[in-house]
PDB file as gemmi writes it, atoms N, CA and C in Angstrom:
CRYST1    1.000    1.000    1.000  90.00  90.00  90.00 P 1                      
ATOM      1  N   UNK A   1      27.325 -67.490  14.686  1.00  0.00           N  
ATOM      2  CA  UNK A   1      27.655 -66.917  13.390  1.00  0.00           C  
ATOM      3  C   UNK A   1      26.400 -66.790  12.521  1.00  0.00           C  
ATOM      4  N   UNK A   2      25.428 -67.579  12.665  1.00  0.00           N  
ATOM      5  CA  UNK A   2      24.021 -67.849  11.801  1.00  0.00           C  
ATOM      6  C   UNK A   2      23.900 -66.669  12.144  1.00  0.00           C  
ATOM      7  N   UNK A   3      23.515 -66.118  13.883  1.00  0.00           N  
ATOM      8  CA  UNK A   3      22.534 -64.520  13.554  1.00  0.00           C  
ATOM      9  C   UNK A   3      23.169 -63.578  13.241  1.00  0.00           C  
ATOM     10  N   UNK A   4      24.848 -63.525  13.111  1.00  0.00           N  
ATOM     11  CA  UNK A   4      25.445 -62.288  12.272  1.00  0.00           C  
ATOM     12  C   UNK A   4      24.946 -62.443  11.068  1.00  0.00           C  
ATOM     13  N   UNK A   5      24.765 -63.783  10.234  1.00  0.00           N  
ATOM     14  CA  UNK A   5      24.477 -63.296   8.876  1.00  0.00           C  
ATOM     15  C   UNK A   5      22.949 -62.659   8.510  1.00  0.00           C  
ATOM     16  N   UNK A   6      21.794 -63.760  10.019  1.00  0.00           N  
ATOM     17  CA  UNK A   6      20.545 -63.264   9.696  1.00  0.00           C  
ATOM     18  C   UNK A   6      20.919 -61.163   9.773  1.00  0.00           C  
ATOM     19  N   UNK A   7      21.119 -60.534  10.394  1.00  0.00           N  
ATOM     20  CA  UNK A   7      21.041 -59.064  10.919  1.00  0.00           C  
ATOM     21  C   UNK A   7      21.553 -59.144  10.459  1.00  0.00           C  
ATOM     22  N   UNK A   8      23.187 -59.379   9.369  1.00  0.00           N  
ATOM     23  CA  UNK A   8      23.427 -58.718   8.133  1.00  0.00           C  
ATOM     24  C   UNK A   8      22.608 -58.462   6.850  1.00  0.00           C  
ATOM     25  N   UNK A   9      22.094 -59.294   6.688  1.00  0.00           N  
ATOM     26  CA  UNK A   9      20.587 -59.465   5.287  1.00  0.00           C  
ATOM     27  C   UNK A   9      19.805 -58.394   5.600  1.00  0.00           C  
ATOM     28  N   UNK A  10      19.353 -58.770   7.168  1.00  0.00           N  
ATOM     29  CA  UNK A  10      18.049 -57.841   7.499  1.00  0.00           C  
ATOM     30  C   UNK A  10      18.445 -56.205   7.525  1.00  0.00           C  
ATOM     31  N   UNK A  11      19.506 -55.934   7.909  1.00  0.00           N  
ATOM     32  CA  UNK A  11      20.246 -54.932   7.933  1.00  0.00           C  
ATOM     33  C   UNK A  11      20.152 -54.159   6.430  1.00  0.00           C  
ATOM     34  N   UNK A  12      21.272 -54.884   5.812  1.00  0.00           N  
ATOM     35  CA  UNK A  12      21.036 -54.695   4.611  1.00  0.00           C  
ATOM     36  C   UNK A  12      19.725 -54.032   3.638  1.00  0.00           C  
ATOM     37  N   UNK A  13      18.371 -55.223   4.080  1.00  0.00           N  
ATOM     38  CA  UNK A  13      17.138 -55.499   3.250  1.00  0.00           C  
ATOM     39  C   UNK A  13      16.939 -53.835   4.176  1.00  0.00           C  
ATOM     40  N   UNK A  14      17.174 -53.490   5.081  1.00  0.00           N  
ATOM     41  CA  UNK A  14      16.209 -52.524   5.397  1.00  0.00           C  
ATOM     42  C   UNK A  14      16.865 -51.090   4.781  1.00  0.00           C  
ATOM     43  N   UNK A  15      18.249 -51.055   5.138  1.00  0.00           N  
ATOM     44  CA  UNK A  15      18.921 -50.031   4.368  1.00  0.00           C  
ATOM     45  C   UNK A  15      18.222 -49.398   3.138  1.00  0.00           C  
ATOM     46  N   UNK A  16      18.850 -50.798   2.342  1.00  0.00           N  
ATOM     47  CA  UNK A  16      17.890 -50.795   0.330  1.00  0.00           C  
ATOM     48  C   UNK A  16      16.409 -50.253   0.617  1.00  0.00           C  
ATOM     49  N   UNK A  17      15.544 -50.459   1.688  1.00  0.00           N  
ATOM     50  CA  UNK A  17      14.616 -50.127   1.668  1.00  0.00           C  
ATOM     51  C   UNK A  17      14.026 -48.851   1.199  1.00  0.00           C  
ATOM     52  N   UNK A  18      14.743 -48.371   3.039  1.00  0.00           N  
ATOM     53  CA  UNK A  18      14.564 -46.883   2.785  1.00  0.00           C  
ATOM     54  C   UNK A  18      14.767 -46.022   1.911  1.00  0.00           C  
ATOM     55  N   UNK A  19      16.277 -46.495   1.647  1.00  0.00           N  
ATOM     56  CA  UNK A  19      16.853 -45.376   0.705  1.00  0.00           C  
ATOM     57  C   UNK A  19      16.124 -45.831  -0.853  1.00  0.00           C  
ATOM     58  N   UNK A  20      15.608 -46.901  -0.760  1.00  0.00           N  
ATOM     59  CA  UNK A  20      14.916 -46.827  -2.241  1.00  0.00           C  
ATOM     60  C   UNK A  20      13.005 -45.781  -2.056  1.00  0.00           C  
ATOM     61  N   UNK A  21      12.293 -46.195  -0.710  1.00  0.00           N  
ATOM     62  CA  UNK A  21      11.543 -45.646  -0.860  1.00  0.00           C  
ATOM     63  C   UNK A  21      11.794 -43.673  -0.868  1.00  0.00           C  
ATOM     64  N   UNK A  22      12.817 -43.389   0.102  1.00  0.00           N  
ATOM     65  CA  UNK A  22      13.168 -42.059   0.358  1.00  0.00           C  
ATOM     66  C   UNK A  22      13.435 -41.217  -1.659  1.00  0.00           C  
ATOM     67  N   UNK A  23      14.306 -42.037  -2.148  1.00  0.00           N  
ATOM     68  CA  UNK A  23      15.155 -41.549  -3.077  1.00  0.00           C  
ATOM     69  C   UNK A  23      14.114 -41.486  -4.057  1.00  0.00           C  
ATOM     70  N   UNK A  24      13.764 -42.812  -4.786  1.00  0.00           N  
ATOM     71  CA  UNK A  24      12.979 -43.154  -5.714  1.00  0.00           C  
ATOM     72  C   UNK A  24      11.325 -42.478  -5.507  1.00  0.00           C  
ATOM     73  N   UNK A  25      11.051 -43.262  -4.593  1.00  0.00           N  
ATOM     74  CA  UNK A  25       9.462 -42.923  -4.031  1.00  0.00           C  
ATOM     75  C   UNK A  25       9.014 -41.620  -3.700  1.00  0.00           C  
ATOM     76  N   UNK A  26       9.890 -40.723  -3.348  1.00  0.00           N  
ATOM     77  CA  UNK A  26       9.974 -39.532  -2.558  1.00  0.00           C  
ATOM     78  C   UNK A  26       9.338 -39.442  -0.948  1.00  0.00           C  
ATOM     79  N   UNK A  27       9.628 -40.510  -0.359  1.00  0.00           N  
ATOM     80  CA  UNK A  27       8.553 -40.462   0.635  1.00  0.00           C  
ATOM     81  C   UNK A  27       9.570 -40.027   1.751  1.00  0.00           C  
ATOM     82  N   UNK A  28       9.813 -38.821   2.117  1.00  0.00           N  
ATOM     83  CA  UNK A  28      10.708 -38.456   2.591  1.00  0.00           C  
ATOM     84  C   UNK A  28      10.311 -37.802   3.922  1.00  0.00           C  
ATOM     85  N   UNK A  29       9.102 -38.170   4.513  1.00  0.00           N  
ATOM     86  CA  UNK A  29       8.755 -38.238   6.242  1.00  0.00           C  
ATOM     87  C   UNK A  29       9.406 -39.304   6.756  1.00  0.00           C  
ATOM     88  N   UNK A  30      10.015 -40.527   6.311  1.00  0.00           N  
ATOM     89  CA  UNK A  30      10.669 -41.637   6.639  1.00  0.00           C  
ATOM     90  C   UNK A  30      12.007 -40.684   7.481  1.00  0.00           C  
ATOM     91  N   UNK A  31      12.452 -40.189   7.146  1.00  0.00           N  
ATOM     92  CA  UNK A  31      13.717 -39.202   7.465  1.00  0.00           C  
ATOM     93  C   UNK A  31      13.155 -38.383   8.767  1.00  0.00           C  
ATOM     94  N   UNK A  32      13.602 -38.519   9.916  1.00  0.00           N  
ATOM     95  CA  UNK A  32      13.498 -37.888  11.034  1.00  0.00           C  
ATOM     96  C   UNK A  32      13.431 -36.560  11.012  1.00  0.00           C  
ATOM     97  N   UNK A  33      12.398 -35.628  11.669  1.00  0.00           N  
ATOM     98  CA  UNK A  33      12.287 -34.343  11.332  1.00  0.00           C  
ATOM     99  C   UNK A  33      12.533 -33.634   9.882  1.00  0.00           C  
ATOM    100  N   UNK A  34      12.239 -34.370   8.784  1.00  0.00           N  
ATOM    101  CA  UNK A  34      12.743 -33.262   8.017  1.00  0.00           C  
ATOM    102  C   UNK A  34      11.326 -32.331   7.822  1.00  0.00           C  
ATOM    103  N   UNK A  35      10.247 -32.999   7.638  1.00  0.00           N  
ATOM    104  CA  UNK A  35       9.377 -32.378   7.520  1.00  0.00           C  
ATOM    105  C   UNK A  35       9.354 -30.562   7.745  1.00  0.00           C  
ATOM    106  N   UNK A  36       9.437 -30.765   9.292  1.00  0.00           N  
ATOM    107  CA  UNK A  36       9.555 -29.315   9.963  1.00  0.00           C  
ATOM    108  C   UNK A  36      11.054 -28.816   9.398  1.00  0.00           C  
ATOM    109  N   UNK A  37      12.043 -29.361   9.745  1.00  0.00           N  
ATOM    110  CA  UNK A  37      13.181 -28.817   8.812  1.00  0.00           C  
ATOM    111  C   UNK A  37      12.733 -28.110   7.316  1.00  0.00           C  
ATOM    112  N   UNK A  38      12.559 -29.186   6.433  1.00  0.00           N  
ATOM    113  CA  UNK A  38      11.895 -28.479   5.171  1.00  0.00           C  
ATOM    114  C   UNK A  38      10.660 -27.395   5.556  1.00  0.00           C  
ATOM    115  N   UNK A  39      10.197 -27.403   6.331  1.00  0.00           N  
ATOM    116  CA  UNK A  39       9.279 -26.125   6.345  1.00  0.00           C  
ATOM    117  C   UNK A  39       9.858 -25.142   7.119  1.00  0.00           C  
ATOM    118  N   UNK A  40      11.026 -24.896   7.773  1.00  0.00           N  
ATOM    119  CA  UNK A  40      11.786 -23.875   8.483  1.00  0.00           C  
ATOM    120  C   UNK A  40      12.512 -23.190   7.252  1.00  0.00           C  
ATOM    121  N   UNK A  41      12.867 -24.273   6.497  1.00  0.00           N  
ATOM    122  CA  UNK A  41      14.153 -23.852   5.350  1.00  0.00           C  
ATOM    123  C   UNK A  41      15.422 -24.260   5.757  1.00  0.00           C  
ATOM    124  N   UNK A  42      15.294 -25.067   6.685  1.00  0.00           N  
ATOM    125  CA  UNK A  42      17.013 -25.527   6.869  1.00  0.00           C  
ATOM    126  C   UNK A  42      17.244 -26.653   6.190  1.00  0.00           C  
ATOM    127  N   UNK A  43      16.570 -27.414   5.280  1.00  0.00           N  
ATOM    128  CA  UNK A  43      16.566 -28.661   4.808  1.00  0.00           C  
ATOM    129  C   UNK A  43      15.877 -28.437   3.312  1.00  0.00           C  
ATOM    130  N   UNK A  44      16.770 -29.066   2.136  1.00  0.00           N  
ATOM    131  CA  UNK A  44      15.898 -28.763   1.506  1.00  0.00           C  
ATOM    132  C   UNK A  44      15.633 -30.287   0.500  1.00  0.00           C  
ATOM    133  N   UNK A  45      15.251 -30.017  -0.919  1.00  0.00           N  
ATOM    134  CA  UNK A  45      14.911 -31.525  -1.131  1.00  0.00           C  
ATOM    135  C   UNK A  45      16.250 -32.547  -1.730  1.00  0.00           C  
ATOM    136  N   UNK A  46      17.162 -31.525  -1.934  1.00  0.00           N  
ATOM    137  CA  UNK A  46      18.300 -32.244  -2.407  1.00  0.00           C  
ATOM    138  C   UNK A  46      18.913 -32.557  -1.524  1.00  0.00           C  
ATOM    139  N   UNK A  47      18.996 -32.209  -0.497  1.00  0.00           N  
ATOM    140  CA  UNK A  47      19.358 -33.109   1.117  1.00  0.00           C  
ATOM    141  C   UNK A  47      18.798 -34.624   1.219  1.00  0.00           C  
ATOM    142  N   UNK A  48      17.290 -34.315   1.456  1.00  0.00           N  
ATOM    143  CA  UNK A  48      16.589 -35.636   1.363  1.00  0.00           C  
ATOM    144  C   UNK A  48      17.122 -37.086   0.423  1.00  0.00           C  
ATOM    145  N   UNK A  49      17.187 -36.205  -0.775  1.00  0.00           N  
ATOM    146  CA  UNK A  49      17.773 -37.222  -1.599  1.00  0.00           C  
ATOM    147  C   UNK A  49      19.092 -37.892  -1.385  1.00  0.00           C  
ATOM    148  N   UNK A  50      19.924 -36.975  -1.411  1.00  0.00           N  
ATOM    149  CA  UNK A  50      21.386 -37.042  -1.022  1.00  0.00           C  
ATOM    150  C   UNK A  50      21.498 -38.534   0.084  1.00  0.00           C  
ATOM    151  N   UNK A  51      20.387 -38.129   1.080  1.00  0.00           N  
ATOM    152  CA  UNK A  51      20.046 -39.226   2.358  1.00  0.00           C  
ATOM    153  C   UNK A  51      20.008 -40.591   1.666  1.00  0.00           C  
ATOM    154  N   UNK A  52      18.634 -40.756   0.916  1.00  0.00           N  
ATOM    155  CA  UNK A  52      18.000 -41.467   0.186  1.00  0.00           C  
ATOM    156  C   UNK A  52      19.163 -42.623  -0.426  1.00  0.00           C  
ATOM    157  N   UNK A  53      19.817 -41.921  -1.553  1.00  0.00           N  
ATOM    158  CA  UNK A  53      20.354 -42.468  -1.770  1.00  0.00           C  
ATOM    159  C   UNK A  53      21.781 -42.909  -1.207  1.00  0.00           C  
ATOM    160  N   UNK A  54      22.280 -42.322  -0.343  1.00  0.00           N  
ATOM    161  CA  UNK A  54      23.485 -42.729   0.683  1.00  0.00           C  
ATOM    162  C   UNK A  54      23.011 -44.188   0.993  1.00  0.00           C  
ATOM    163  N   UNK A  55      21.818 -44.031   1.687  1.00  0.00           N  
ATOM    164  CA  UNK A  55      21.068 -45.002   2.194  1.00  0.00           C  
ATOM    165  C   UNK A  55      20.915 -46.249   1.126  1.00  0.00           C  
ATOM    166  N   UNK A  56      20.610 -45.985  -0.071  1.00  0.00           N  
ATOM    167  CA  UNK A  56      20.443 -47.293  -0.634  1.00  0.00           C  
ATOM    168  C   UNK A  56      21.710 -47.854  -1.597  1.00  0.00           C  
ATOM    169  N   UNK A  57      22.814 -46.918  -1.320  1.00  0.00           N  
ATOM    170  CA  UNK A  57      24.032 -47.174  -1.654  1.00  0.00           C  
ATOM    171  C   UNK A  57      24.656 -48.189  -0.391  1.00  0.00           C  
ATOM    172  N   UNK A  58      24.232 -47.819   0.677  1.00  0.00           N  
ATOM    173  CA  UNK A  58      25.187 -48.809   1.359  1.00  0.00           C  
ATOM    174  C   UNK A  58      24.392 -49.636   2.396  1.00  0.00           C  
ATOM    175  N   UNK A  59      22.894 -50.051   2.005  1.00  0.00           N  
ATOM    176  CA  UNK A  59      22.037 -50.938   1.688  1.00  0.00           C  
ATOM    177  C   UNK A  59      22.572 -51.972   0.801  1.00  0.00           C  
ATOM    178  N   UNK A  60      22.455 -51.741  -0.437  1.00  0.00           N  
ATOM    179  CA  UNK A  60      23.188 -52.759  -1.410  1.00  0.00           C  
ATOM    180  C   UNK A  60      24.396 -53.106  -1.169  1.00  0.00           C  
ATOM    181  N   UNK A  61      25.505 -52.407  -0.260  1.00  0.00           N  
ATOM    182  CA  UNK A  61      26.880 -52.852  -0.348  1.00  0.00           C  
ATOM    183  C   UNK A  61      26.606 -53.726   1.300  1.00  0.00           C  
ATOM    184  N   UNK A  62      26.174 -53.199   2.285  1.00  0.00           N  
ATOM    185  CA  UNK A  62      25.581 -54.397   2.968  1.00  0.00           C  
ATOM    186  C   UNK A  62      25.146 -55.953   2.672  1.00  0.00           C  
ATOM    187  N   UNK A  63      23.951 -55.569   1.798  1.00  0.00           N  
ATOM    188  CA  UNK A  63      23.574 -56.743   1.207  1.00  0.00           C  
ATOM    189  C   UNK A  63      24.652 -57.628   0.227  1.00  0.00           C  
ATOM    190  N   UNK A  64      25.460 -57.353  -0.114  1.00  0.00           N  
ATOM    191  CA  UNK A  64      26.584 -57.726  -0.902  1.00  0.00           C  
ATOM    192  C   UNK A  64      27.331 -58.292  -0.253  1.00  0.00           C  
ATOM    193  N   UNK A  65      27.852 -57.669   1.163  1.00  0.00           N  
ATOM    194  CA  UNK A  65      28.592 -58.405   2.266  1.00  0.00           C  
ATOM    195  C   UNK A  65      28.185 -59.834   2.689  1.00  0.00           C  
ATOM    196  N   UNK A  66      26.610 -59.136   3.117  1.00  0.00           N  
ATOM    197  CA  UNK A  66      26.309 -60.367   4.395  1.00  0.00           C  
ATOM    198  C   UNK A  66      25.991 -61.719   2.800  1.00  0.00           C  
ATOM    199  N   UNK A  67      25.866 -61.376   1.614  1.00  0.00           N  
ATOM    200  CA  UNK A  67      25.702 -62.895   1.003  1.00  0.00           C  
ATOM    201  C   UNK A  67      27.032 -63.070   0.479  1.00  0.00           C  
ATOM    202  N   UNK A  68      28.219 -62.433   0.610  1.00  0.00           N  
ATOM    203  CA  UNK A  68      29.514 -63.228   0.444  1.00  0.00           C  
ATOM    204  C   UNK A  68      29.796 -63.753   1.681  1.00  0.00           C  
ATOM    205  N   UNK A  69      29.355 -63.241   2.820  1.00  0.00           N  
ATOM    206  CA  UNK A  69      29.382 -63.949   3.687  1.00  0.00           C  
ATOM    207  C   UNK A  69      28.564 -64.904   4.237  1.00  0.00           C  
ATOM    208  N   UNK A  70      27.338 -65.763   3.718  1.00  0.00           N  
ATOM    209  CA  UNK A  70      26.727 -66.502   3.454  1.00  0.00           C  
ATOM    210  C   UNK A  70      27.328 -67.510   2.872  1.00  0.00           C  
ATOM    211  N   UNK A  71      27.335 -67.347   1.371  1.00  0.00           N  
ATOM    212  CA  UNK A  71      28.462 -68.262   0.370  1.00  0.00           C  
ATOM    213  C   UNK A  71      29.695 -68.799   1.150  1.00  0.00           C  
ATOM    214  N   UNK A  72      30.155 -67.723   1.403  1.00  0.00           N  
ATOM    215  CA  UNK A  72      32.210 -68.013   1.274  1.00  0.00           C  
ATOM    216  C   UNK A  72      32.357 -68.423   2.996  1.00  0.00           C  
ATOM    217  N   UNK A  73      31.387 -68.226   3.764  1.00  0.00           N  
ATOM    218  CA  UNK A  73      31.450 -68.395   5.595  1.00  0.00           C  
ATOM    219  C   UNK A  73      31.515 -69.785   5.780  1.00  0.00           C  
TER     220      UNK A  73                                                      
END                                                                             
């Protein structure tokens, strides 16, 4: 049960990551192919974001899990 909660945190911590550097940071080569996508035109920057923050939306609700499940386990 210990390493479900460690890989829930880490899980979590990495989620918040991205989607904070993607969203916030704009660093949006983190995102698989978009690069060339955005330079074809099939991708554009409100996609990226959209990602971004998906990503650090359920980053934080991860992280929310695995420490009620820390506490309350």
């Amino acid at each position: 049960m210990i390493v479900l909660k460690i890989v829930a945190v880490l899980l979590g911590l990495a989620f918040t990551l991205f989607g904070y550097f993607i969203f916030f940071k704009k660093k949006y080569y983190l995102i698989n192919g978009f690069d060339e996508a955005f330079k074809n035109g099939s991708k554009t920057e409100d996609y990226a974001k959209r990602v971004g923050l998906i990503e650090f939306i359920v980053g934080i609700a991860i992280l929310i899990a695995s420490v009620n499940l820390i506490v309350f386990g």
